[in-house]
C-alpha positions in Angstrom: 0.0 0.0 0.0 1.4 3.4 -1.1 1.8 6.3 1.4 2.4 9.9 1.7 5.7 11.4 0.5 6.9 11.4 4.7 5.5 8.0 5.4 7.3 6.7 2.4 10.5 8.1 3.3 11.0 7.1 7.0 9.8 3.5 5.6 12.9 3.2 3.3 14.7 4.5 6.1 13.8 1.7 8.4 14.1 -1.0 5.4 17.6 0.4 4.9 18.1 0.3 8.8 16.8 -3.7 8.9 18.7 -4.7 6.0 21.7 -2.9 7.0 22.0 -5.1 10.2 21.5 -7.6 8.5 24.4 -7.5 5.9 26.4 -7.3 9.2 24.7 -10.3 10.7 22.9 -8.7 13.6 19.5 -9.6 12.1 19.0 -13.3 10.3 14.7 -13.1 9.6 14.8 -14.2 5.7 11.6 -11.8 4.7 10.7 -8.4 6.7 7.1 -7.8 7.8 5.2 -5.2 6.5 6.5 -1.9 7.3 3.5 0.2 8.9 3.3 3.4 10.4 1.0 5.1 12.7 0.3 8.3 14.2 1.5 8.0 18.0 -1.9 8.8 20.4 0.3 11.6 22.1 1.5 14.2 20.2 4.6 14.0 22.4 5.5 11.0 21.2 6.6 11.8 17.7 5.3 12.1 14.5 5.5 8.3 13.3 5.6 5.3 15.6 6.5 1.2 14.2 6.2 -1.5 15.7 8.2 -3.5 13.2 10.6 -4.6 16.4 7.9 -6.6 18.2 6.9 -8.1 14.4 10.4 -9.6 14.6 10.6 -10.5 17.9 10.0 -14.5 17.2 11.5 -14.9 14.1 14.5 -12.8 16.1 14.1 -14.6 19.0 14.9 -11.7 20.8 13.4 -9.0 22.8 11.9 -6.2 20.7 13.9 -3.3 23.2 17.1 -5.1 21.6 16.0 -5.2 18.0 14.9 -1.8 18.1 18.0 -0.4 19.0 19.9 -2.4 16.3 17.0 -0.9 14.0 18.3 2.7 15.5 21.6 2.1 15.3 21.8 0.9 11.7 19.4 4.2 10.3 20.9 5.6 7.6 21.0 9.4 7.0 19.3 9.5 11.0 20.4 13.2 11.0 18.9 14.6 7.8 15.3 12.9 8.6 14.6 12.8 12.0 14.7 15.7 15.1 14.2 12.7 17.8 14.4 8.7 17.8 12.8 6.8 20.9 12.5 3.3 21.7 9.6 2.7 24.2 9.1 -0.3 25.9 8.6 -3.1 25.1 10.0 -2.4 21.7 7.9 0.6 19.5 9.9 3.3 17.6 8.6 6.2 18.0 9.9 9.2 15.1 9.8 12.9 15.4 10.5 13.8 11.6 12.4 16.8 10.5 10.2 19.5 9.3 11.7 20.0 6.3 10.5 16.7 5.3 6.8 17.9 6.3 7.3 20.7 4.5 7.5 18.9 1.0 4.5 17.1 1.8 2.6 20.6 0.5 4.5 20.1 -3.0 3.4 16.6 -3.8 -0.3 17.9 -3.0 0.2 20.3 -5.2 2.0 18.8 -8.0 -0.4 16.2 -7.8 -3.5 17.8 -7.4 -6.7 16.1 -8.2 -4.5 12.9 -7.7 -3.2 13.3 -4.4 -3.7 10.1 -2.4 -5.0 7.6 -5.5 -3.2 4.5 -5.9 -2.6 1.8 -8.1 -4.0 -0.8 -5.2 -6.2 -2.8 -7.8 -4.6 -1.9 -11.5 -6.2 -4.8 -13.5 -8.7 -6.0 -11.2 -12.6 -5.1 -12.1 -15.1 -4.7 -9.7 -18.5 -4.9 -9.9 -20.8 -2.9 -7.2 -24.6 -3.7 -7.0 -26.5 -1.5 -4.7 -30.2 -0.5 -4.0 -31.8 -2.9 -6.1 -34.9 -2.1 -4.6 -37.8 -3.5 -5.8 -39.9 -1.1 -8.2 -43.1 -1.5 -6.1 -42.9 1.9 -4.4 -40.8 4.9 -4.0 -37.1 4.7 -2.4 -37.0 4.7 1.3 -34.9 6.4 3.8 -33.1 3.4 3.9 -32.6 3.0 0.2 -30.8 6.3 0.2 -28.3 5.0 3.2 -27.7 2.4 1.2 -27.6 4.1 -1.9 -25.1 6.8 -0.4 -22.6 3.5 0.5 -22.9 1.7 -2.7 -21.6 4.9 -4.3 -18.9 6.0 -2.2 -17.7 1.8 -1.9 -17.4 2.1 -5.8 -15.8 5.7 -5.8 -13.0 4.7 -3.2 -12.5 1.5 -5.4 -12.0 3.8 -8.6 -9.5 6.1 -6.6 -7.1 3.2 -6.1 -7.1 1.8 -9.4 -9.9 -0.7 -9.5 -12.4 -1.1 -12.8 -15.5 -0.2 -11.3 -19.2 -0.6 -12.5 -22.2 0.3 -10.2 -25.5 -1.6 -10.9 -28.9 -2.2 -10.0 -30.7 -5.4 -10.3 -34.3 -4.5 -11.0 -36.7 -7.1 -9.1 -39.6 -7.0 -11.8 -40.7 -10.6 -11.1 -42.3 -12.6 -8.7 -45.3 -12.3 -6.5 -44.4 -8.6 -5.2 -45.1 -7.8 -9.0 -48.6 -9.2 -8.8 -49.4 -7.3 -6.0 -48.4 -3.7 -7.6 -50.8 -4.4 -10.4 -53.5 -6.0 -7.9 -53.4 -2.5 -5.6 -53.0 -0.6 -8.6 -56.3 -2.1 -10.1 -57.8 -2.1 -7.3 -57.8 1.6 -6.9 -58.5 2.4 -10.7 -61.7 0.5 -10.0 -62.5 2.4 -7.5 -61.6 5.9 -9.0 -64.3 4.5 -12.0 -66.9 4.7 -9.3 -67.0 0.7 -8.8 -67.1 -2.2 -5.6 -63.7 -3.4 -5.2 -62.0 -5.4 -2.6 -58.4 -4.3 -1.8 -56.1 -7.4 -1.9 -54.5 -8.7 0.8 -50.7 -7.5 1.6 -51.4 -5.4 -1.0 -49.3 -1.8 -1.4 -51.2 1.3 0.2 -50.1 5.0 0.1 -51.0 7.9 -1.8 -48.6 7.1 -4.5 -50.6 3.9 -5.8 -53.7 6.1 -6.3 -51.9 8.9 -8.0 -50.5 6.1 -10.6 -54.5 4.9 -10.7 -55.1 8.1 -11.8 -52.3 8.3 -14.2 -53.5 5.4 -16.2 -56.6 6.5 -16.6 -55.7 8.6 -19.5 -53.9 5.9 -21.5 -55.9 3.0 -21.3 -58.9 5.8 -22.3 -62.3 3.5 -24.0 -59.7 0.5 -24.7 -60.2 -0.2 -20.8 -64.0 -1.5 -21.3 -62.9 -4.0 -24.0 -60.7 -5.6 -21.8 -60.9 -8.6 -19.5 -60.2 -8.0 -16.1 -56.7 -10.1 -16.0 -56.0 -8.2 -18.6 -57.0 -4.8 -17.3 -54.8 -6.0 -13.9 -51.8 -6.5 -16.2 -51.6 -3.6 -17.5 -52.1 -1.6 -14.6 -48.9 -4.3 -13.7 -47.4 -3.1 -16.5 -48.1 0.7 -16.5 -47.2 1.1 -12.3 -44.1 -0.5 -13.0 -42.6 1.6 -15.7 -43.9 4.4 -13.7 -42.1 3.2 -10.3 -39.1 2.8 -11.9 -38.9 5.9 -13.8 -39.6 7.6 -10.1 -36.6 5.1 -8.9 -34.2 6.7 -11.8 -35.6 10.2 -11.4 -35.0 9.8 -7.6 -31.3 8.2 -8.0 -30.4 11.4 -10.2 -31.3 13.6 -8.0 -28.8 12.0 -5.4 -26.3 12.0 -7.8 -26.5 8.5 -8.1 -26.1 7.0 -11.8 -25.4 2.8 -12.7 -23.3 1.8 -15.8 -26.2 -1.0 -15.9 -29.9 -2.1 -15.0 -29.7 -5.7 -14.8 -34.0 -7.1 -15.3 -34.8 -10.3 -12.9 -37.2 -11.2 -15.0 -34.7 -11.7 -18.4 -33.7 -14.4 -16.0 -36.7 -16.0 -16.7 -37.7 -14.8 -20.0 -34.2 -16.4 -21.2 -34.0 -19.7 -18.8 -31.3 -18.5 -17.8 -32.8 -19.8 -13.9 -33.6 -23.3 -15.3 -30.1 -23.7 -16.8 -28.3 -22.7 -13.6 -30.4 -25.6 -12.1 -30.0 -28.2 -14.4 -26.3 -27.1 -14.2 -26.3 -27.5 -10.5 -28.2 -30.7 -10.6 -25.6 -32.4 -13.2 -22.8 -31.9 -10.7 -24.8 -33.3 -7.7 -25.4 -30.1 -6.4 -29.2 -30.4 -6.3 -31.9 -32.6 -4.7 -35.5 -33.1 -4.8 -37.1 -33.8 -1.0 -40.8 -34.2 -0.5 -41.4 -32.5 -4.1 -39.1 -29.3 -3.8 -35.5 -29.0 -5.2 -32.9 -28.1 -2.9 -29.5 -26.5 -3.5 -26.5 -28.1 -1.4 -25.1 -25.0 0.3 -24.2 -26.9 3.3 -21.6 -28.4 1.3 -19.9 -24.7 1.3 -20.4 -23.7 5.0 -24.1 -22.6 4.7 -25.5 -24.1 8.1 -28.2 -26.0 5.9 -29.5 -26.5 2.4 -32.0 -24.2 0.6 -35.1 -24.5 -1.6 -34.6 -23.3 -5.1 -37.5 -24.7 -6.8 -41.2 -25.3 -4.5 -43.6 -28.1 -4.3 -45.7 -26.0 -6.5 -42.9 -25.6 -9.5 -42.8 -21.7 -8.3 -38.7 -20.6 -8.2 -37.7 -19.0 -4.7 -35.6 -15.4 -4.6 -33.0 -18.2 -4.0 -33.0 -19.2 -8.1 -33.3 -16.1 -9.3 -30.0 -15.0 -6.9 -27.8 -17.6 -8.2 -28.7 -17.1 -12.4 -27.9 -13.5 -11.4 -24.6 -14.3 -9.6 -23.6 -16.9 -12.1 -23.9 -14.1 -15.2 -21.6 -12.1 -13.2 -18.9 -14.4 -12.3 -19.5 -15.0 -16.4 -18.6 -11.7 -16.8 -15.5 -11.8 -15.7 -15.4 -9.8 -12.5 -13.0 -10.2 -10.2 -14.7 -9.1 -7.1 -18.5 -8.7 -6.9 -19.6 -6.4 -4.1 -23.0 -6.9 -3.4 -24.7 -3.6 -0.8 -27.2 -5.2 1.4 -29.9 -4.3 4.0 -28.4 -5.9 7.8 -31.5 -7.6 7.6 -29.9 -9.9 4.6 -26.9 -11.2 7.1 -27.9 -14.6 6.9 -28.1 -14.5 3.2 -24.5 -14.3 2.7 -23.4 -17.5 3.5 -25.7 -19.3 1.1 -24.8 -16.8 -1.3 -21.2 -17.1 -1.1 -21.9 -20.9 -1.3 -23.1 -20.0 -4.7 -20.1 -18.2 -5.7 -17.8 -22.1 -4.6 -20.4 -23.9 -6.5 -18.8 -22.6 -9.5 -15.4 -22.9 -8.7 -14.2 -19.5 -7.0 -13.5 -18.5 -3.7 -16.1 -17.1 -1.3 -13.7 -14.0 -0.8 -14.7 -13.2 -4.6 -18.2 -12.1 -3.4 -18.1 -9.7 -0.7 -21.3 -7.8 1.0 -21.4 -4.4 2.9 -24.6 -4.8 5.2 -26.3 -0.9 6.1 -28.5 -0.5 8.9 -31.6 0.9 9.7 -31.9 4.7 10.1 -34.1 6.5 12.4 -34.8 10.0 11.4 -35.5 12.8 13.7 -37.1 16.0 14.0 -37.1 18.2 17.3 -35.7 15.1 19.2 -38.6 13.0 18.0 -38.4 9.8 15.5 -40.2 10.9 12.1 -42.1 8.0 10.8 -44.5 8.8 8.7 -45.1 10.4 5.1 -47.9 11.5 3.6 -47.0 10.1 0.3 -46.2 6.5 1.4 -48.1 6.5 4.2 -45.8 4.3 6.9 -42.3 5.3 5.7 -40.3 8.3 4.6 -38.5 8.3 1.5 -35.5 9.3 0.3 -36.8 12.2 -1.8 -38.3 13.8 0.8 -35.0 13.6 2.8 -33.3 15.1 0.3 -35.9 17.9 -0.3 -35.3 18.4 3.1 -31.8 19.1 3.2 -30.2 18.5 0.2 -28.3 16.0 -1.7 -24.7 16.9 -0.1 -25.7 17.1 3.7 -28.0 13.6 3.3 -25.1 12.0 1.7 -22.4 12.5 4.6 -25.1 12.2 7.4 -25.4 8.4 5.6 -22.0 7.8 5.4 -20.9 9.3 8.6 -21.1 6.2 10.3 -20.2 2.7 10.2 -23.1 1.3 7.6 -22.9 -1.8 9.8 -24.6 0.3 12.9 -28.0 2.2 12.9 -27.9 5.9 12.4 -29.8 8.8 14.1 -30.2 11.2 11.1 -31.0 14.8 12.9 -33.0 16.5 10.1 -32.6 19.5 11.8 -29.1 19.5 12.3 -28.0 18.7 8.9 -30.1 22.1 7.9 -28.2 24.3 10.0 -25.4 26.6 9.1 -23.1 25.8 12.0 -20.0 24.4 13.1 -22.5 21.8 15.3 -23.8 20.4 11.3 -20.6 17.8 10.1 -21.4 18.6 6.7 -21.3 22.3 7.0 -18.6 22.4 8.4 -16.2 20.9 6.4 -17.9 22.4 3.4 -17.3 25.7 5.0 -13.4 24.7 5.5 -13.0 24.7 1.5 -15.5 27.9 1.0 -13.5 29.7 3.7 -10.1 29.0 1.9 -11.9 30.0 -1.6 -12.6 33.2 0.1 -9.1 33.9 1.7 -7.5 33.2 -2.0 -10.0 35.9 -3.6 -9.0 38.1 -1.0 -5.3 37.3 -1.6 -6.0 37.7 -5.3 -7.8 41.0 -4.9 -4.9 42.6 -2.7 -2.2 41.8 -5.2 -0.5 39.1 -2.3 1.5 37.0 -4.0 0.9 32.9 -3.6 3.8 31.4 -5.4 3.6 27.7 -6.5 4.9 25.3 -3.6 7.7 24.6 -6.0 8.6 28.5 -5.8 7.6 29.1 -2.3 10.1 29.0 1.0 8.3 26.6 3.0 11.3 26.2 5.9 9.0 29.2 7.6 6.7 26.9 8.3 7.7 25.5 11.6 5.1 26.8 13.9 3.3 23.4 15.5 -0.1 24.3 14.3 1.5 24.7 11.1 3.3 21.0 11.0 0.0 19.3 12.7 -1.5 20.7 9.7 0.5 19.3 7.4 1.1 15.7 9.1 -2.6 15.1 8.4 -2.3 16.4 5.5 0.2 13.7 4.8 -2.2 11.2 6.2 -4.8 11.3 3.9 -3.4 8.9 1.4 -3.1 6.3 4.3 -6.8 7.2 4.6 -7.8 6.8 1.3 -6.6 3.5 0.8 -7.6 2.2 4.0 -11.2 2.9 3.5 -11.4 1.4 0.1 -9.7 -2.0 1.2 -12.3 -1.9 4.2 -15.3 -1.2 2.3 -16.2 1.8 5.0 -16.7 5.5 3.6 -17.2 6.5 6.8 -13.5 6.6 7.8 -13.1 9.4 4.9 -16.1 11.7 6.4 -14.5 11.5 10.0 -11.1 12.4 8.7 -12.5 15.2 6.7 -13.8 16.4 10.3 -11.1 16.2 11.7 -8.9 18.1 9.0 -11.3 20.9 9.1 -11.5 21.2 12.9 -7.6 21.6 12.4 -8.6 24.3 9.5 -10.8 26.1 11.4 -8.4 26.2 14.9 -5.4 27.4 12.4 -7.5 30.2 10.5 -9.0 31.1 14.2 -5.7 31.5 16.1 -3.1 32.5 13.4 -3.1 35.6 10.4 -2.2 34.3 7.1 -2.8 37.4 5.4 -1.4 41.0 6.3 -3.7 43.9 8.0 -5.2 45.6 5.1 -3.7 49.2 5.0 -2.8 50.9 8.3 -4.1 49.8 11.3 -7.0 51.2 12.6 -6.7 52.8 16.5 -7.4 51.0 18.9 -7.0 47.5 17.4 -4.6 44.9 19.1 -1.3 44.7 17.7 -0.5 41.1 15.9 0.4 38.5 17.8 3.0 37.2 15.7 5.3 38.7 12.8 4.0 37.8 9.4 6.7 38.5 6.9 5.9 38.1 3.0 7.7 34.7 3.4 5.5 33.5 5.7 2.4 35.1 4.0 2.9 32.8 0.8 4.2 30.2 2.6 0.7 30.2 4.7 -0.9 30.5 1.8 0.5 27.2 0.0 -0.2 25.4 3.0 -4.1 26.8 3.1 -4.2 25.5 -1.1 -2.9 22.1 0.2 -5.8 21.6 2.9 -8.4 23.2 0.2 -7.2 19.8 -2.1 -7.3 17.3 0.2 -10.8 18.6 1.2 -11.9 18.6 -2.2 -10.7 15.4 -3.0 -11.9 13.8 -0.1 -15.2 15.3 -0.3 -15.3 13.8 -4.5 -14.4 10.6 -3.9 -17.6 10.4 -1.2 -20.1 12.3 -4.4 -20.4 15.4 -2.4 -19.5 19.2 -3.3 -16.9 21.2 -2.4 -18.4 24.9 -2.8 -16.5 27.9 -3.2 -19.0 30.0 -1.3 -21.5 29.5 1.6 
């Protein structure tokens, strides 16, 4: 895994240091562990801390204290890279790095730009992401739009570290929750024309099935009276389904969500593609009929028991259906298929995965992120209705509500795998107390200062040009050492699947911002200083101006990249 210009540096340092000592026969382990480095709890304690002496400890068979002083002892160019070197018991390193080194951390953000902190992590690996899938039977949930917010930030973190990524959306247009669209949907056309009906059971309610009564009123015009009722109920199916998913699409684009592909469960069907998978399955002993049904032998690949594919009644389950759609994929030569499920489908990943052995690959090739539930509230109090649905809110509302930016990182601002209190109210307001806002703010407030710069004729030389050994102030260097993190970051939250590691280091980077800007001038007084006014606290010479000022470009970037790669804004005003 690549790392910031700093990181990167003290790492070949330490390599050098291990492989030094062991040209001279102090160290004998034939391959070093992986070289990582953290960011000690206690600023104190250095910059960088390793723990690579404990790592060799058993190979060594000696005690970490001893290795690490070998380590020490054999670390070349010591004096131009680091102000202090500690070994802490039982064996961590911990590095306090020269600023200068810091200091060049503010060129590579700049010379890299839009690029700072992507990585070649998965170069020739594709990846396919399927998320919300929900079925076109009703307008997108609150829920949905969690997991809608996940799928696309999994897939944009993927893309930033050199994975082929494609985002779809399996459509579920078949099966029984189908029949029931077009039964509610008929149901209330018949009643809009005035005549007796009897609303089926588990059938879909909400304001939102009459309005699409209504709708398909026009359409079906005289031809209604010439047609049977099945056939009246079909294409009401029909008509409410188009008209769902064209609200699902609609919906998705106003989030700013967009799939390279719609993949139809019912060309499953129309194709046989669901009775070849079985009959596949069934040549290789994989299948079994019991008391009339066909069973699939997931047990055989960890699932605690076997499943039903196929009923007594010859009806497929959601089961069938899943492993055709799985199968195609694997056929389409994916290497990792990343599947973005409600937490209520945990136990539908082992039988899943089961699928993906059945045809020969590793269950590690199919890997699901579960979201949780998310309980919206107003005032302090869970919202739970909507006028529209009538039982749920949906994600249109939500975003109606607050926007498309603040919904997205109050999604992704947790773990997906915990529920989430989304504060409506909170993610309106323009305060430091709204996550969102404030890190938004961070980049606007930089935008501003750089106008201001502009306007005043200040220089702000490229980092290139710029004398950045000015910058040595601490709230300067903690500025750039998480600056330098990001990368780390980055990487870290793709190969974990969890956005929400990016949205609480974006917090904390503009906490750091806003502290900096607070406490220290970056730009001169603007003409003489008035009376009265409180003299500077601190010299600011035209080196350090434009030396600020590089640094303040170098946290607007990693803002604005960080914010990108989650499919949220990064304004230049607020």
């Amino acid at each position: 895994m690549s790392q910031g210009v700093v990181q990167e540096m003290v790492a070949t340092a330490l390599r050098g240091a291990l492989d030094g000592a062991k040209k001279k026969g102090q160290l004998k382990t034939e391959a070093w562990p992986a070289l990582t480095l953290d960011a000690p709890k206690r600023p104190e304690w250095g910059d960088l801390a390793s723990t690579v002496a404990m790592s060799l400890a058993a190979s060594e068979q000696r005690a970490p204290h001893d290795i690490a002083q070998i380590i020490v002892e054999n670390l070349p160019r010591r004096e131009q890279l680091f102000e202090r070197v500690e070994i802490v018991r039982p064996g961590f390193l911990n590095l306090t790095v020269k600023p200068a080194l810091w200091q060049e951390v503010l060129r590579e953000i700049e010379s890299q730009g839009a690029a700072y902190g992507k990585a070649d992590l998965g170069r020739g690996r594709r990846v396919l992401v399927e998320y919300v899938s929900a079925n076109p039977t009703g307008p997108l949930h609150v829920g949905h739009g969690r997991g809608a917010a996940v799928g696309q930030a999994v897939a944009r973190l993927l893309d930033a570290v050199g994975y082929e990524v494609a985002g779809e959306y399996y459509v579920n247009d078949a099966g029984r929750q189908m029949k029931l669209l077009g039964a509610s949907v008929y149901a209330r056309y018949q009643e809009l024309s005035g005549q007796p009906v009897e609303f089926p059971e588990d059938g879909y309610h909400g304001a939102y099935i009459t309005a699409v009564a209504e709708r398909i009123k026009q359409p079906l015009g005289d031809t209604a009276n010439g047609l049977a009722p099945a056939e009246l109920e079909e294409q009401c199916r029909l008509f409410a389904y188009r008209e769902m998913l064209a609200e699902i699409r609609e919906d998705l684009n106003s989030f700013g969500i967009e799939f390279q592909s719609w993949f139809s469960e019912a060309s499953l069907l129309e194709s046989k593609a669901v009775e070849q998978v079985l009959d596949e399955l069934k040549s290789r002993g994989l299948l079994f009929e019991q008391e009339g049904a066909w069973w699939f032998r997931s047990s055989a690949f960890g699932d605690e028991k076997d499943r039903v594919v196929k009923k007594q009644d010859g009806e497929y389950t959601y089961l069938a259906s899943d492993i055709a759609y799985h199968r195609d994929k694997l056929r389409r030569g994916y290497d990792l298929l990343i599947d973005v499920w409600g937490a209520d489908h945990h136990g539908y990943i082992p039988r899943m995965q089961a699928v993906v052995q059945a045809y020969g690959h590793p269950k590690e090739r199919l890997h699901v992120v579960l979201v949780q539930l998310v309980k919206l509230l107003r005032a302090g109090v869970e919202v739970k209705m909507s006028k529209r649905t009538g039982s749920f809110v949906t994600m249109r509302e939500v975003i109606d509500e607050v926007g498309a930016d603040a919904a997205k990182f109050f999604f992704l601002m947790r773990d997906s795998r915990t529920h989430l209190d989304f504060d409506l109210d909170l993610a309106k307001q323009r305060s430091a107390d709204n996550p969102v806002y404030y890190v938004q703010y961070a980049h606007a407030r930089i935008s501003s200062l750089l106008r201001v710069a502009g306007t005043r004729g200040i220089d702000c030389p490229p980092a290139a040009d710029a004398d950045l050994s000015v910058l040595t102030d601490p709230d300067e260097l903690g500025l750039i050492r998480k600056l330098s993190a990001y990368p780390d970051i980055l990487q870290t939250s793709a190969s974990a699947f969890e956005p929400h590691r990016m949205t609480y280091y974006l917090q904390q980077l503009a906490a750091l911002l806003h502290t900096f800007y607070n406490k220290h001038r970056i730009l001169p007084p603007a003409g003489l200083q008035e009376a009265g006014e409180a003299e500077p606290v601190e010299e600011l010479t035209p080196k350090k101006t434009a030396a600020r000022l590089v640094l303040m470009r170098g946290v607007q970037q990693v803002i604005r990249n960080g914010l990108s790669v989650l499919g949220i804004s990064a304004p230049e005003q607020m």
